[in-house]
Structure formats: C-alpha cells, structure tokens
GULUMKE-497847 format. One record per residue: residue in three letters; x, y, z of N, C-alpha, C in turn. Coordinates in steps of 0.1 Angstrom, whole numbers, plus 5000, padded with zeros to 4 digits. Each point is the difference from the previous one (the first is absolute). Layout:
// GULUMKE-497847
ALAXYZXYZXYZ/...
This chain:
// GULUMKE-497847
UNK105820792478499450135003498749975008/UNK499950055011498449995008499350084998/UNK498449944994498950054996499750095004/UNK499750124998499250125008498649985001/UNK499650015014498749925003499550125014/UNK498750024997499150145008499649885011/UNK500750005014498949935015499750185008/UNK498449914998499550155008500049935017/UNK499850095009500049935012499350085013/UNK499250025006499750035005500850095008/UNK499350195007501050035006500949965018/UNK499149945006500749975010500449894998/UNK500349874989501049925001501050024997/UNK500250164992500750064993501250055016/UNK499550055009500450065009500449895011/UNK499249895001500649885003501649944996/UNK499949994984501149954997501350115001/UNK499750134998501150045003500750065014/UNK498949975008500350015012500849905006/UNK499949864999500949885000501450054989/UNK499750024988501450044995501250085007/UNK499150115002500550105006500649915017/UNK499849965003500249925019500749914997/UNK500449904987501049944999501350044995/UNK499750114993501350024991500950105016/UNK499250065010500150085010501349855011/UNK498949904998500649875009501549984994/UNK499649944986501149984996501850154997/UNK499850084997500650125001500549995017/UNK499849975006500150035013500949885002/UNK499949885002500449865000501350034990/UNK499850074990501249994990501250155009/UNK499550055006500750105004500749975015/UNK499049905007500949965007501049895001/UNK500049934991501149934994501450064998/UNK499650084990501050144996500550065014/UNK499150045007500550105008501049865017/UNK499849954997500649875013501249984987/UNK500449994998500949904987501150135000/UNK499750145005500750114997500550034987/UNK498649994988500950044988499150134994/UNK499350055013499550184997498749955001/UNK499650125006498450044998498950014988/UNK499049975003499350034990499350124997/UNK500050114992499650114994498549995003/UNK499350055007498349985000499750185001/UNK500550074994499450125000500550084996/UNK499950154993500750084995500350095010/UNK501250034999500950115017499050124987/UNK498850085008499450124999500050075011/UNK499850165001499650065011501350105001/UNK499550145001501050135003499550065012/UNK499049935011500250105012499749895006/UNK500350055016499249895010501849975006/UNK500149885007501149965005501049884995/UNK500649994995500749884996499649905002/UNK499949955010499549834998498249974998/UNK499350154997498749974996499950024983/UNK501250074996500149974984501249894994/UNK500249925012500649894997499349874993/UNK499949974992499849904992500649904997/UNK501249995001501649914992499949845014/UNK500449964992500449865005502250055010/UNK500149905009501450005000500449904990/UNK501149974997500249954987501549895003/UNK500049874995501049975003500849984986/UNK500649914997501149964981498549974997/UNK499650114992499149974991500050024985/UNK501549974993500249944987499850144997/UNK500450135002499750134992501350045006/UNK501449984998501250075007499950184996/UNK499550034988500250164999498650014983/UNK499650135004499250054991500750155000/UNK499250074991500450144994499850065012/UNK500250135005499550055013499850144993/UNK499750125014500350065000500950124991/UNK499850134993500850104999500950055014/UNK499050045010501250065008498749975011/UNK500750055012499449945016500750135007/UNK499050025009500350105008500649945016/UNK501150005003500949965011499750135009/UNK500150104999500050095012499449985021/UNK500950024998499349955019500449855007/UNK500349934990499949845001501549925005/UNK499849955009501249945007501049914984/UNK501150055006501049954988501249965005/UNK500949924995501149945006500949984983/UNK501350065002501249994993500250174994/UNK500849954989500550184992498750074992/UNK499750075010499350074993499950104985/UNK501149974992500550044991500349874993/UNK499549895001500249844996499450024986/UNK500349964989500050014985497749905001/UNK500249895005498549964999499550025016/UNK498649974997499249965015499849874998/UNK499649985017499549845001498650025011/UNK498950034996498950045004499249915005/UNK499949975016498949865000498750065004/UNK498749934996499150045006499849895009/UNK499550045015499949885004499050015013/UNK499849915006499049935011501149955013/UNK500250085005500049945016499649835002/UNK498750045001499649845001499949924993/UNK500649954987499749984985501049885006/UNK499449885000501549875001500550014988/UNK500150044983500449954993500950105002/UNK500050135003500850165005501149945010/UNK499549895008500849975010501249914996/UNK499649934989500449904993501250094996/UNK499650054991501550134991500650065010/UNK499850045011500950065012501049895004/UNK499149865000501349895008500849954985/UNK499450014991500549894988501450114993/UNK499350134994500550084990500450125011/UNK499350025006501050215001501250015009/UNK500349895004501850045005500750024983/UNK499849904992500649964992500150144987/UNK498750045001499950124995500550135004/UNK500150015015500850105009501450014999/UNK500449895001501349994996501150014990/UNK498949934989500950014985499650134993/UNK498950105004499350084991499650175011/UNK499549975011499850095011501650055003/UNK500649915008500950035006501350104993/UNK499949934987501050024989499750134991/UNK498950055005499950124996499250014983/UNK499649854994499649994985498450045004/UNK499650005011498349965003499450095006/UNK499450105002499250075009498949905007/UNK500049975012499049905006498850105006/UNK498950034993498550035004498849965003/UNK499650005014498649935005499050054999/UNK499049934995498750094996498649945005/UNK499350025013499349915005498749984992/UNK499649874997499049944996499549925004/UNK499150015010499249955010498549954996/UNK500549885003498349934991498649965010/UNK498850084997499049975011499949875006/UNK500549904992499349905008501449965015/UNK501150055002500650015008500050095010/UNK499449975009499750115012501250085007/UNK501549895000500650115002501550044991/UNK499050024990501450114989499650115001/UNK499150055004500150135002500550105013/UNK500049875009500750085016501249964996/UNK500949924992501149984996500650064996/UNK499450054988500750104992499750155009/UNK499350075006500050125011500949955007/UNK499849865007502050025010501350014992/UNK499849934987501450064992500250124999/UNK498650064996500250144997501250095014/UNK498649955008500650105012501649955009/UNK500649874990501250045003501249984995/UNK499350104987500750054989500250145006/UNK499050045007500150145008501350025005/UNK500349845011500850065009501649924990/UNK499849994988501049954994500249835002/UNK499249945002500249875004499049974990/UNK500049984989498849904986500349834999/UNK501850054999500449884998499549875012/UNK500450055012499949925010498449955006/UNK499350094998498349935004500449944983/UNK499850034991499549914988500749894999/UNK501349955004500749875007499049935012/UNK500050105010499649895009498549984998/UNK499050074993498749974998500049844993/UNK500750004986500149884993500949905011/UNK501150035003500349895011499549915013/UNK498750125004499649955008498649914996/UNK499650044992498749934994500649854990/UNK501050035001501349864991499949865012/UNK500150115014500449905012498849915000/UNK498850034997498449975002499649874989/UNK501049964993499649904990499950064987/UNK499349894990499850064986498650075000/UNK500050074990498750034994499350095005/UNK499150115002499450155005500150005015/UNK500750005009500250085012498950065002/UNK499049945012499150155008500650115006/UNK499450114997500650105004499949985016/UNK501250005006500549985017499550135006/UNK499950124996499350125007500350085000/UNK499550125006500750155000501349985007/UNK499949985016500749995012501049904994/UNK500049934988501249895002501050124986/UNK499150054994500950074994501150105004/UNK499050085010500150105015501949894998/UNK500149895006501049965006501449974991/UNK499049974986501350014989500650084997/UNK499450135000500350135001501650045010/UNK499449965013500450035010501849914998/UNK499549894998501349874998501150074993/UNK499550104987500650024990501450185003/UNK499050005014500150125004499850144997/UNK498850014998499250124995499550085010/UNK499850115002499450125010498749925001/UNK499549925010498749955003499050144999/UNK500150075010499050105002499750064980/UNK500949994996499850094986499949864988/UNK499749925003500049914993498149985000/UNK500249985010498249965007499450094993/UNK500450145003499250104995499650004990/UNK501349974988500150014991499049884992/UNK500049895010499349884994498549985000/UNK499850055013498450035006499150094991/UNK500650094994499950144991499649944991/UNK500549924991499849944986500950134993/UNK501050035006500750124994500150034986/UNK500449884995500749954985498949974989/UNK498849975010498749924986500250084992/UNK499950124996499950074985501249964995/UNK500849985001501349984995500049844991/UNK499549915015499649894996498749994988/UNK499450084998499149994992500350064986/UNK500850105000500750054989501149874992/UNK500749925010500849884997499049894988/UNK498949985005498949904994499950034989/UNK499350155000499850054989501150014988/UNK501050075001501549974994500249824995/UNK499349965007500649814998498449974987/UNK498750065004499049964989500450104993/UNK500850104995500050084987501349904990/UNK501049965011501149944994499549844992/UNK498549965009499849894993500249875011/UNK500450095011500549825008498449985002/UNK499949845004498849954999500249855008/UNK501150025013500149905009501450035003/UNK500149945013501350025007500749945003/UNK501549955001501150144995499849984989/UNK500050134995500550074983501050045002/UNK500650014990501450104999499850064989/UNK500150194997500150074987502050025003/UNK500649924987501450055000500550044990/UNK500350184998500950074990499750105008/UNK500150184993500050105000498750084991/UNK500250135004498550074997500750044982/UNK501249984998500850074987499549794989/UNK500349905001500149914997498149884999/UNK499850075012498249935001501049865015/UNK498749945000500349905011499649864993/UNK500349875005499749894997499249925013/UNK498649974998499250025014500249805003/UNK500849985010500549815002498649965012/UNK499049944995499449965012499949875006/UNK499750025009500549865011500949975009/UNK500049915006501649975009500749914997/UNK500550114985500849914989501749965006/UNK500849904996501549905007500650184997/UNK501250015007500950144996500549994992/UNK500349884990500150014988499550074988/UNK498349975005499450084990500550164998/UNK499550005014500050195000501450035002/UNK501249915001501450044995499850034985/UNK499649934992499949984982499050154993/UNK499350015013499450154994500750115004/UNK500650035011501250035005500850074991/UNK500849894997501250024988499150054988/UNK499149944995499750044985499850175002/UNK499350075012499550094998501950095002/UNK500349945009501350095002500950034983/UNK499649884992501150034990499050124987/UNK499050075007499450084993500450155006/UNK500850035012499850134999501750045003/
C-alpha cells in the first residue's frame, strides 16, 4: 500500500507539469490513432457527436471508422426514413439503414467489399429495405457536395447511379481519403450518368438538399452513430441493432438474419 504523503509545490511548477502532461498524452493519443487509423481497424473517438443547429459537417465530430471490434450495439427505437433515397420492397419485413460519408474510405471499403453482397441476398430479394442517410463528417471537404449531388439525383430518379459512380470513381484514385476532384468534375458525373445537366447544376449549385442533409446527421447523432458507415438494422415495431464500421458481409449478414427472425 503506498504511503499517503502532502508534496506542496509551487503554483507555476504546478502548471508546468501539467502542461507537459497534458502535450504528451496529446502526442501520444495521436501517434496511437494513427496507427489505428493506417492499419484500417477504425477511427479513434476524440469527441462527443453534440450540436442541434448549424450545418452538418460543423456538428460533425465522429471519426470514419473502419473493423473496429464493435460488430453491433443496442440502437435505436425507431428512425425517421421519410424523404430518403431507398432501394428494394418497400413493404420489406426489416431495414438496412447506412449512415454514411461520400468521402469516408472505410464507406468506400463496404461499397467494394459488402453492398453487392447485401443487394443481392437481402435488397434485391425483397427481405431488406435499403436506406441512405448522409453523414458527412467536417473534416472531409467533400461529403457535403456529395451527398447534395446524390440528393439532386435522387430528384431526377437516378440515387442509385451517382452513389455508384461517386464511390467508383474515387475507388479508381487508389486507397485511402480521395481529394475532393471538384464541382465541375462532378458537373461531369452527373452528366456520364445521364442526368438533366441544366437541372442538376441548379439543383447542385443551390445546396438544394442541405436541410435535408442536415436533418440526415441529426437522425444518425439521435440514433447514436458516432462514425462512418453505421448501419441501424430492424424496424420502428422491433428497435434496430446499430453495426459500426466497415464490418466483412458476414457480420451484418448475422445481424441481418437474427433481426429478421424477430418479426
């Protein structure tokens, strides 16, 4: 047992030593995070997702997140879907809810690794409601023009196809966070995909969607996501099971089934 013993100490050594404390544990935390974060096994958590006004990626706080050893926690009672690009039977017994980042490599990661696999066996088949819900993190400059060009062509019925070629083309660029290539290069993805240019631009130049997009954020910090991709997967009758990371399709197959044999 170690002696309890009074050292008095002057106040500015006092402010000395913890000022060095404080700058190493800063050094170190940082050095340990990027280890973590090169290694792709998730982000490190450095802040609490706070804030109910302002614009989404200024109350962004969350890490992108890669297999960071947490396949599913408790989620969610119910999530508000209204407005939000979706793909399969709309009448599908569960949802499969991602929140996600445009520019997020570990987001990109689950688009090349897991979501055919998930489209297929669960989307296509009519078990899965597929719902996108943008969560756009400040320190990515462009998830927010990403998610407004999804938006705006979800307008002209085309979600699917920019949110394919955005990840595809930032896939073509190598590993790991993609600079955002620019307005005008989006302008052309758009265009490739075959969208009304003139109503696209408008649509995109506008920031048409930001409330929408900012309503999405919010919906993702009430549900608890706290890095990107999340997935909330059940129903508003059942609750959700919140999977974070860009866990094998195994995982979020296994949450999948479990939630399906509840309703």
């Amino acid at each position: 047992m170690v002696e309890d013993k009074t050292v008095t100490i002057s106040k500015s050594s006092y402010n000395k030593m913890l000022s060095g404390l404080v700058v190493a544990i800063v050094l170190v935390s940082f050095a340990f995070g990027f280890i973590l974060g090169g290694a792709g096994v998730g982000g490190i958590f450095t802040g609490q997702v706070t804030g109910t006004t302002g614009t989404a990626g200024n109350n962004a706080a969350a890490p992108d997140n890669g297999d960071n050893g947490v396949p599913s926690d408790s989620g969610p009672s119910t999530i508000d879907i209204s407005g939000d690009p979706a793909l399969g039977d709309e009448n599908a017994k569960i949802r499969l809810i991602e929140f996600s980042d445009f520019q997020c490599p570990f987001c990109r990661r689950h688009y090349v690794q897991s979501y055919e696999q998930i489209k297929t066996n669960y989307i296509d088949t009519g078990k899965a409601l597929f719902v996108f819900m943008n969560f756009p993190l400040s320190f990515h400059e462009g998830a927010e023009p990403f998610a407004n060009a999804a938006e705006c062509a979800n307008e002209q019925g085309k979600w699917e196809e920019m949110h394919d070629k955005m990840f595809d083309e930032q896939q073509l660029e190598g590993s790991g966070t993609v600079p955002y290539p620019g307005d005008a290069v989006v302008k052309q993805w758009a265009a490739d995909i075959g969208l009304n240019a003139v109503q696209f631009n408008s649509c995109f130049d506008s920031k048409k969607y930001q409330s929408e997009i900012d309503q999405d954020f919010q919906a993702g910090v009430a549900a608890g996501v706290s890095g990107t991709p999340s997935f909330a997967i059940g129903n508003d009758d059942i609750g959700y099971e919140l999977v974070v990371g860009a866990q094998p399709y195994s995982v979020i197959s296994q949450v999948i089934e479990s939630q399906l044999t509840k309703v």
